[in-house]
C-alpha angles and dihedrals in degrees: 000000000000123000113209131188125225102241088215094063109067095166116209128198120209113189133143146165153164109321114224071216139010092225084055150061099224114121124230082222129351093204087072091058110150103221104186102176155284120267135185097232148032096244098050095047094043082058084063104035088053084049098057090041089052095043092058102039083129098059108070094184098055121089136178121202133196118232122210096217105168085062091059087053101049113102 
């Protein structure tokens, strides 16, 4: 059985939270995590993912991060 992507849907994952550091990627707790959505393409989750920043500009210890997801899901 071959699983195939569908090459229009590229899914994206913006999520964030508090860093135990600023010069790392190690959460304070991960319970707290911040998901903010999946969405079916780069530019719509970069919009989210520039509101959140944003958002949080006062907060030098928070983060959000895009995740490629449908690189994760190609075979």
């Amino acid at each position: 059985m071959t699983t195939t992507i569908d090459s229009d849907q590229k899914l994206h994952l913006v999520f964030g939270g508090e860093l135990e550091d600023v010069s790392g990627v190690r959460f304070r707790d991960i319970k707290d995590l911040d998901i903010v959505g999946i969405f079916p393409d780069y530019a719509s989750a970069q919009t989210a993912w520039r509101s959140k920043a944003q958002a949080t500009v006062d907060s030098a210890q928070t983060r959000y991060f895009i995740v490629h997801l449908h690189r994760l899901l190609e075979p």
